[in-house]
C-alpha positions as CSV (number, residue, x, y, z in Angstrom):
1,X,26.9,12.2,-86.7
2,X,25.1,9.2,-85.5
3,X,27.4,6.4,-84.4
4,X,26.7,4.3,-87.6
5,X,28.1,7.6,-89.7
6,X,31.1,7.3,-87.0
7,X,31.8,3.9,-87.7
8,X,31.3,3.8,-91.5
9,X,33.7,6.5,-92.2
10,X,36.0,4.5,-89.9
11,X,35.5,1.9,-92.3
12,X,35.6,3.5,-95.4
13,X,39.1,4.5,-94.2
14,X,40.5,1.2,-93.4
15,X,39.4,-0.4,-96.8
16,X,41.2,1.8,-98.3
17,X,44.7,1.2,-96.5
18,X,44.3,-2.8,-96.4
19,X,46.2,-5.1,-98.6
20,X,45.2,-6.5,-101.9
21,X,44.9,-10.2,-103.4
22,X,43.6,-13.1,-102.0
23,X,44.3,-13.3,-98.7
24,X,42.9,-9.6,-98.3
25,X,39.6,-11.5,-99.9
26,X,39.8,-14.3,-97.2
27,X,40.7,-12.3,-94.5
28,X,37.4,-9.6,-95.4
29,X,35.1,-12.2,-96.2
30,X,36.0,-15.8,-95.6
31,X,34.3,-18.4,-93.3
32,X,36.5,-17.2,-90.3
33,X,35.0,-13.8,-91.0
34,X,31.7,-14.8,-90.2
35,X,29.9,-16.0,-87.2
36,X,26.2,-16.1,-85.7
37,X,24.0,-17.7,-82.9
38,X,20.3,-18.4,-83.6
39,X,18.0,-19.3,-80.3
40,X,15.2,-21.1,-79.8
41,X,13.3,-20.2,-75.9
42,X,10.9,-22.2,-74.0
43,X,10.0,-20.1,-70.9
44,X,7.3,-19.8,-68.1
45,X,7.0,-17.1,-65.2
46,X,4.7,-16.6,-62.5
47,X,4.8,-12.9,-61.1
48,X,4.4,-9.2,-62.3
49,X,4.4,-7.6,-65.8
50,X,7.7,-7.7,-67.3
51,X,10.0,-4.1,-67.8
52,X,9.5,-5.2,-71.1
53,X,5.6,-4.7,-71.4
54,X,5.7,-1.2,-69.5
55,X,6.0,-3.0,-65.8
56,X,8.5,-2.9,-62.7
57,X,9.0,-7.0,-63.1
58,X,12.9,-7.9,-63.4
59,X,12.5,-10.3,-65.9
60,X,12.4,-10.2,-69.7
61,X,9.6,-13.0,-69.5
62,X,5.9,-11.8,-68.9
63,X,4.9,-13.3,-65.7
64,X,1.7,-14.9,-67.3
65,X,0.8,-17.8,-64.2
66,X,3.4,-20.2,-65.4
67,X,1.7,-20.4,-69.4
68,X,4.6,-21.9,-71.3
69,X,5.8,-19.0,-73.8
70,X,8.1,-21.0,-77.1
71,X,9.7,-18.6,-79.4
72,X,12.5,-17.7,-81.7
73,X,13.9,-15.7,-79.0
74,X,16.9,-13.9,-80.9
75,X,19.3,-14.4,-83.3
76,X,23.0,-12.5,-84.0
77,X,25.4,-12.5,-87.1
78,X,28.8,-10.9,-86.3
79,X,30.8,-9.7,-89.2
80,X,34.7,-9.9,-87.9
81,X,37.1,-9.1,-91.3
82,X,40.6,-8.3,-91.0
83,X,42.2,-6.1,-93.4
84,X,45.8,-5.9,-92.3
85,X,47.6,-7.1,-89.2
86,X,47.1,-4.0,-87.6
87,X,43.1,-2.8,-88.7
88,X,40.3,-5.0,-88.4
89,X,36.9,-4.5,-87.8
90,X,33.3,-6.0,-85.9
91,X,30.1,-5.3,-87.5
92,X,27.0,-7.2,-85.8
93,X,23.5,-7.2,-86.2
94,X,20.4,-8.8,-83.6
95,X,17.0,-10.0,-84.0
96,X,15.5,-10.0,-80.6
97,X,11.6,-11.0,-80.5
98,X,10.6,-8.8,-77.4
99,X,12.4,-5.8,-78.0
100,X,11.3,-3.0,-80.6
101,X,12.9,-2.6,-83.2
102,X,13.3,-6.4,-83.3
103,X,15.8,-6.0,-85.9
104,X,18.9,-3.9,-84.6
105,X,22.5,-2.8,-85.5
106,X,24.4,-4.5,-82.5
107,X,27.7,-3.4,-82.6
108,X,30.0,-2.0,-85.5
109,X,33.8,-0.2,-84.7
110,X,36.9,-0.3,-86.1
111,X,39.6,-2.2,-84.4
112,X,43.5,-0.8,-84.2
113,X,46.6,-1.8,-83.1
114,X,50.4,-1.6,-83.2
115,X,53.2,-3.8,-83.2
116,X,54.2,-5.5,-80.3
117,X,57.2,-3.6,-78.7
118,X,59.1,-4.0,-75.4
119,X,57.8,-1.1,-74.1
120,X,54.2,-2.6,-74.0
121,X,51.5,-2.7,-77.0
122,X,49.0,0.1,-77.8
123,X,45.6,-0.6,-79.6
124,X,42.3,1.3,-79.8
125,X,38.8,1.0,-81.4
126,X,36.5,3.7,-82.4
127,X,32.8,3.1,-83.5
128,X,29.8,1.9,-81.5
129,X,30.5,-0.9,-79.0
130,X,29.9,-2.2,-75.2
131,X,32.5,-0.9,-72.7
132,X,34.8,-3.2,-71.0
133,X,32.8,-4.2,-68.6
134,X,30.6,-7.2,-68.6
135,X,32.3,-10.5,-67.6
136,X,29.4,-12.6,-68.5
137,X,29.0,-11.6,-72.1
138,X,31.8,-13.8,-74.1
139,X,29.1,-15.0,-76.8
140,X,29.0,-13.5,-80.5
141,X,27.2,-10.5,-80.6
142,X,27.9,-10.0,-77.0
143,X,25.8,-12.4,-75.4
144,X,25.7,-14.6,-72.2
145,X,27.8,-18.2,-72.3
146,X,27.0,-19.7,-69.0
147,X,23.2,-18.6,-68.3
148,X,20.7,-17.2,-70.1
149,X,19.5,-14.4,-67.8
150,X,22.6,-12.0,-66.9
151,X,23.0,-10.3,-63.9
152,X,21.4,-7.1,-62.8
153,X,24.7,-4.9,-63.3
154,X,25.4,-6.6,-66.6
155,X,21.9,-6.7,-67.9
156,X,22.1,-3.0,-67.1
157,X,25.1,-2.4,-68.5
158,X,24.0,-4.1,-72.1
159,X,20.4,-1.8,-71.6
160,X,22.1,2.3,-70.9
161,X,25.4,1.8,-71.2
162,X,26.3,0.8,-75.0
163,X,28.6,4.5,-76.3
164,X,29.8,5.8,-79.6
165,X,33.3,7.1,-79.3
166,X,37.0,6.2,-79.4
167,X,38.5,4.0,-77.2
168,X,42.3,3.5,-76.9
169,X,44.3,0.9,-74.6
170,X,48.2,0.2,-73.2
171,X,48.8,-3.1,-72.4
172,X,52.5,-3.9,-70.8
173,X,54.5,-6.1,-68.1
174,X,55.9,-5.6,-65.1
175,X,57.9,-8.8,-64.6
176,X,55.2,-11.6,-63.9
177,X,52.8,-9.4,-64.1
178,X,50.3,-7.8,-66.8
179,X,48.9,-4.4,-66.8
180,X,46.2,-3.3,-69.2
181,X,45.0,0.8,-69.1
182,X,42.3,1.8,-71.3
183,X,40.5,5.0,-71.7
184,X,37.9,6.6,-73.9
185,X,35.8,9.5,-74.8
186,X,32.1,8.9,-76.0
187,X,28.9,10.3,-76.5
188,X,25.3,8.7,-77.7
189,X,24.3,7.5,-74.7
190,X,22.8,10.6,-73.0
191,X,19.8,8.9,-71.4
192,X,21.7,6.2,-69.4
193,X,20.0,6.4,-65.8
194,X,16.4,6.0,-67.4
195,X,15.8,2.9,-66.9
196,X,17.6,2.1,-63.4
197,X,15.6,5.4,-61.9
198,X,12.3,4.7,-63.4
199,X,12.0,0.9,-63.7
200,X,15.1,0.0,-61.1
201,X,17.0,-3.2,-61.8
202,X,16.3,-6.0,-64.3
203,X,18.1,-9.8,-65.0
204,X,17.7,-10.6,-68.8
205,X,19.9,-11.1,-72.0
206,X,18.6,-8.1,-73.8
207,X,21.0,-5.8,-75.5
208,X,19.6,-2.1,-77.1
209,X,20.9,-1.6,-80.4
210,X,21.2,2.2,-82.5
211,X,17.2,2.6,-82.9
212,X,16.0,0.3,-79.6
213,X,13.1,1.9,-77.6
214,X,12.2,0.7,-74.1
215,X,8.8,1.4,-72.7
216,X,8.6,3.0,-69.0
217,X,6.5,1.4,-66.1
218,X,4.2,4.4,-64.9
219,X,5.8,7.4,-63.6
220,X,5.1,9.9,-60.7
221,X,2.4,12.5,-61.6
222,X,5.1,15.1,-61.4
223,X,7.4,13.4,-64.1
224,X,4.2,12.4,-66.1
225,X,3.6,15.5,-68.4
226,X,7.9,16.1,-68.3
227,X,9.3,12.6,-69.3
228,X,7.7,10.7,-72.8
229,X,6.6,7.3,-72.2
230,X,9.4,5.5,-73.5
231,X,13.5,6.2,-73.4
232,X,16.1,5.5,-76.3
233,X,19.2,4.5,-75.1
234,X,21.7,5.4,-78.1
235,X,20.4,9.2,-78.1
236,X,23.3,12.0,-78.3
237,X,21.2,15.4,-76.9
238,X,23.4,17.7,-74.9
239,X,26.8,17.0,-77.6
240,X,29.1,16.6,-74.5
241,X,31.5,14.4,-74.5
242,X,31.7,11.5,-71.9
243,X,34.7,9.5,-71.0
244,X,35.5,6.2,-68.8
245,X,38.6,4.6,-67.9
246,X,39.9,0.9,-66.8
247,X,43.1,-0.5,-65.2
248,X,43.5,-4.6,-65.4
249,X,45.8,-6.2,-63.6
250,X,46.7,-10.0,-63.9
251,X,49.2,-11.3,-61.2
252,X,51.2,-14.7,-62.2
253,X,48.1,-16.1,-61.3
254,X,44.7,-18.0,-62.9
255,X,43.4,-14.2,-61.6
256,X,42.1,-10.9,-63.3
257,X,41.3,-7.6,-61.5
258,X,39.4,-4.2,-62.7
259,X,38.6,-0.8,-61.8
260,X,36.0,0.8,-64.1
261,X,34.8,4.7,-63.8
262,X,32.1,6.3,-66.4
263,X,31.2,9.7,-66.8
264,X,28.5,10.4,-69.4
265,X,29.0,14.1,-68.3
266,X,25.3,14.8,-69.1
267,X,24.0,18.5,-68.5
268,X,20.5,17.4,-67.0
269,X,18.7,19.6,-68.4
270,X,19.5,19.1,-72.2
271,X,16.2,17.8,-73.8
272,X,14.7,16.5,-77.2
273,X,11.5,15.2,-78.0
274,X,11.1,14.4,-73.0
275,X,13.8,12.5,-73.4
276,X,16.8,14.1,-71.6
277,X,20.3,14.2,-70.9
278,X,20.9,12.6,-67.9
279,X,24.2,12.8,-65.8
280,X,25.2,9.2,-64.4
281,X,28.3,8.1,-62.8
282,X,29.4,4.5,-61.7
283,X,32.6,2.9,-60.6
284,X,32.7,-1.2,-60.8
285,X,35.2,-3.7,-59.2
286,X,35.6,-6.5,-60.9
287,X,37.8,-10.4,-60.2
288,X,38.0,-13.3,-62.2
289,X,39.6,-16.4,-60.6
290,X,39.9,-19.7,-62.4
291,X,41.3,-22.3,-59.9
292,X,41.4,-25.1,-62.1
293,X,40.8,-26.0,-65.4
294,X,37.3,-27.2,-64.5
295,X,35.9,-24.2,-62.8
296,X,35.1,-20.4,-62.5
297,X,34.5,-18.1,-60.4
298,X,33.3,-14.6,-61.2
299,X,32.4,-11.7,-58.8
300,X,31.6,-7.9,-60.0
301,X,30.6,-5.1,-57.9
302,X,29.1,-1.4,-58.8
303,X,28.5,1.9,-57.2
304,X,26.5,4.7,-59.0
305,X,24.6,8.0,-59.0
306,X,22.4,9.9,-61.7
307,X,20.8,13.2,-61.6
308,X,17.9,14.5,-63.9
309,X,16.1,17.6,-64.7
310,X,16.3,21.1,-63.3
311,X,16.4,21.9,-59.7
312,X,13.1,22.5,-58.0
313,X,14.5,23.5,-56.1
314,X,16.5,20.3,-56.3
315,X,16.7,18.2,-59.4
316,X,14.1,16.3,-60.6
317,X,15.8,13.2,-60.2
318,X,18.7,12.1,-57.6
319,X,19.5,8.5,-57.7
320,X,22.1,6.1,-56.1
321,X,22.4,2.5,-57.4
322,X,24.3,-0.6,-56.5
323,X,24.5,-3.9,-57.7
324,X,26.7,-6.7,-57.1
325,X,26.8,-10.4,-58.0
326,X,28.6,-13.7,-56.9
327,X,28.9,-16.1,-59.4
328,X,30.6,-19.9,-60.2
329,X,30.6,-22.0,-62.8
330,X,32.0,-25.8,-63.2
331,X,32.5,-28.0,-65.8
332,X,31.1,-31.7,-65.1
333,X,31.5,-33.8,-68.3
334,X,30.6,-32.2,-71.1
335,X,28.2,-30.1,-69.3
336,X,28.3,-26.6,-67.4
337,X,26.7,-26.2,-63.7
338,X,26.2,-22.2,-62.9
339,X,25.0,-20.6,-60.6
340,X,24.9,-16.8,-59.2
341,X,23.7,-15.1,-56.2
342,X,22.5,-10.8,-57.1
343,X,22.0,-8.2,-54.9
344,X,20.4,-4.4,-56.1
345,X,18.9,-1.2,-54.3
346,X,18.7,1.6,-55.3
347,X,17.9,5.0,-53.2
348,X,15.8,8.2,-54.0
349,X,17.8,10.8,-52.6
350,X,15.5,13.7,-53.5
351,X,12.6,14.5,-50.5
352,X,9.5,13.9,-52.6
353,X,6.6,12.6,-51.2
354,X,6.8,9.4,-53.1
355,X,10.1,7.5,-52.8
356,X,9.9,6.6,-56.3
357,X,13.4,5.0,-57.0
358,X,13.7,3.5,-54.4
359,X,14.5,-0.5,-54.3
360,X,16.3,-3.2,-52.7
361,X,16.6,-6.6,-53.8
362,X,18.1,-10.0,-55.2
363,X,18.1,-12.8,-56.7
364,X,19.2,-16.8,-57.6
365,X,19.9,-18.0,-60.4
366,X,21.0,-21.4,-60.8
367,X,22.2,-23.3,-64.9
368,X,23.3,-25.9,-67.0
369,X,24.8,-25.8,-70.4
370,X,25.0,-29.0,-72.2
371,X,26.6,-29.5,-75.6
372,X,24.1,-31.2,-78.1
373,X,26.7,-31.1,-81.2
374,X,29.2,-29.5,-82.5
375,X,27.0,-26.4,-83.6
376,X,23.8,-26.9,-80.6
377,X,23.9,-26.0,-76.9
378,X,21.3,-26.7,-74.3
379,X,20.6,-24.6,-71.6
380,X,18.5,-24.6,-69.1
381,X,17.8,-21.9,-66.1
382,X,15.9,-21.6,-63.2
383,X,16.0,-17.9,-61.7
384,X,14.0,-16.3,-58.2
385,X,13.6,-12.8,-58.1
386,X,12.5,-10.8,-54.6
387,X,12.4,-7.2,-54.4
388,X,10.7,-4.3,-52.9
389,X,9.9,-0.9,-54.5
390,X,7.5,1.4,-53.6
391,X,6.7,3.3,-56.6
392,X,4.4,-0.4,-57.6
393,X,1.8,1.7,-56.2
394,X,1.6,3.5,-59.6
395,X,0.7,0.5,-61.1
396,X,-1.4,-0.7,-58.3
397,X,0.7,-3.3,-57.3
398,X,1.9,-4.3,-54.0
399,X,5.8,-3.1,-53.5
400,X,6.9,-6.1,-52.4
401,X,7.2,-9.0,-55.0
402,X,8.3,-12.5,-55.9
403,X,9.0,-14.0,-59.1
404,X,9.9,-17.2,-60.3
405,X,11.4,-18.2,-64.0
406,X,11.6,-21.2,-65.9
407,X,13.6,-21.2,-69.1
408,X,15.8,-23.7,-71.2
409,X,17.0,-23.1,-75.4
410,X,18.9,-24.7,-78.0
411,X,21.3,-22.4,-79.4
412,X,22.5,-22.5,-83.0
413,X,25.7,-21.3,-84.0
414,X,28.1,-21.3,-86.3
């Protein structure tokens, strides 16, 4: 069953239980039930091809010698009805103009949860959705609030590591303080550690949906006739069941802390079609501090492996990969000032020839957010990108590169 079939039945079920009359009719589809985000992009970028054209660059923008690129860069609609106080639901749906399909289910799970007890409160979700992860992507329709661009574990994250499964959570106190445990079992993301191996890391606000495809930069001539050209990141191909888990903690304190481990418990070897079931691991670290009203500080860290293929006489693929960002935003007027420091690697930890995934890199990114209206936001970004990875020589490129980015939008939303 594909996630959507997962989700709709979900639904089906829930509709069924929730309350008649007109408040059920408010609460399914009112105004409040309904909420989207259109963007308009004006961008420029000096460096190599983007990921998204088939190239190692780390930016969604082609590097085309600073040419000023305008377009109707994306647009979301999130669905959010209610149909009792304890089911509700999120259904959203993305038009993103360099990613194939460009039209795209986003999200769409069933939420649940229980009274409120003195014990603690237990809720859960089951569909297709983003893990708890991200602490950039508080927008509708998961997207970025504070820059454009996210950072390279985030932009990963909303790239390989979207799942279809069930998801349950235990929230309770401990005098001052506020514990949060969540786990979950998932499957529909089998190739997650395509990308990261292949391409490395990438800072963007792209987001795969069900039927996204993403084109590979060339590949070794080894992996050439055994991996297709492109990957799918919402493909189930071994039927194993994943799993991740979370513990918050917020201290009586303007302060959040997470651990995060997945497990997509791939087989490696499973295979449809050259795309194949990878085996990927990661642990993240995660702190949110607010000091003051005014400002924010954000700092995430992650540690990962994934393995590929079948031994020969090691695996095909052996990758480590780390990422870790520092980032603050403050509020000055009506504005937002942002900025955020990335570093990446990654390591080939087979002994080909070629050190193919191997990188090391990071990157600045520095923003403002002003308020045009009530329903209009301007941003603008300025982003340097310097990283070093061998495997450019495929392309014919040198493995050491630069790039600079340019970008401000109005955002529309309601």
């Amino acid at each position: 069953m594909r996630a959507r079939g997962l989700f709709a039945a979900a639904l089906g079920l829930a509709a069924a239980a929730g309350p008649g009359g007109a408040w059920a009719q408010e609460a399914v589809f009112g105004r409040d039930t309904l909420h989207g985000m259109a963007e308009v992009r004006l961008a420029a970028a000096d460096g190599e091809r983007s990921w998204l054209a088939a190239g190692f660059g780390k930016a969604a923008i082609r590097g085309e010698g600073w040419r000023v690129k305008p377009a109707f860069s994306q647009a979301v609609v999130e669905w959010k009805p209610r149909f009792s106080f304890a089911v509700s639901a999120v259904v959203s749906a993305q038009w993103q103009d360099d990613v194939h399909p460009r039209l795209d289910l986003n999200e769409a799970y069933l939420k649940l949860r229980a009274p409120p007890s003195r014990a603690g409160r237990l809720s859960a979700r089951v569909g297709y959705f983003y893990p708890p992860v991200s602490l950039e992507h508080e927008g509708v329709g998961w997207t970025t609030t504070e820059l454009l661009s996210a950072s390279a574990l985030n932009s990963w994250i909303g790239e390989e590591v979207k799942v279809g499964g069930v998801e349950a959570s235990y929230q309770t106190r401990l005098g001052d303080h506020e514990l949060t445990a969540t786990g979950a079992l998932f499957g529909w993301n089998d190739t997650s550690g395509t990308l990261v191996s292949f391409r490395g890391w990438a800072l963007h606000g792209v987001r795969a949906g069900v039927r996204t495809e993403f084109e590979l930069p060339p590949l070794t001539r080894f992996l050439r006739p055994r991996q297709a050209d492109e990957t799918y990141p919402s493909w189930e191909i071994d039927h194993r069941v994943g799993y991740y888990g979370r513990l918050e903690w917020r201290p009586p304190a303007p302060l959040t802390v997470d651990v995060f481990h997945y497990d997509n418990r791939g087989d490696r070897i499973g295979a449809r079609d050259l795309q194949w079931a990878w085996e990927t691991r990661f642990t993240t670290l995660s702190a949110n501090w607010a000091p003051d009203q005014a400002t924010r500080i954000k700092a995430q860290a992650l540690d990962g492996r994934t393995w590929m293929g079948y031994p020969f006489p090691e695996v095909w693929v052996d990758v480590g990969f780390r990422a870790a960002y520092l980032m603050g935003a403050r509020d000055l007027g009506r504005g937002t000032l942002s900025a955020r420091y990335d570093v990446f690697e990654t390591r080939d930890l087979t002994r080909a020839d070629l050190p193919a995934a191997d990188e090391s890199g990071w990157a600045l990114t520095g923003g403002w957010r002003q308020p045009l209206t009530g329903w209009a936001d301007l941003f603008l970004e300025a982003q340097r990108i310097q990283s070093k990875r061998p495997a450019r020589a495929l392309a014919g490129d040198a493995a050491k590169q630069t790039e600079s980015i340019l970008q401000s939008a109005v955002r529309l939303h309601f």
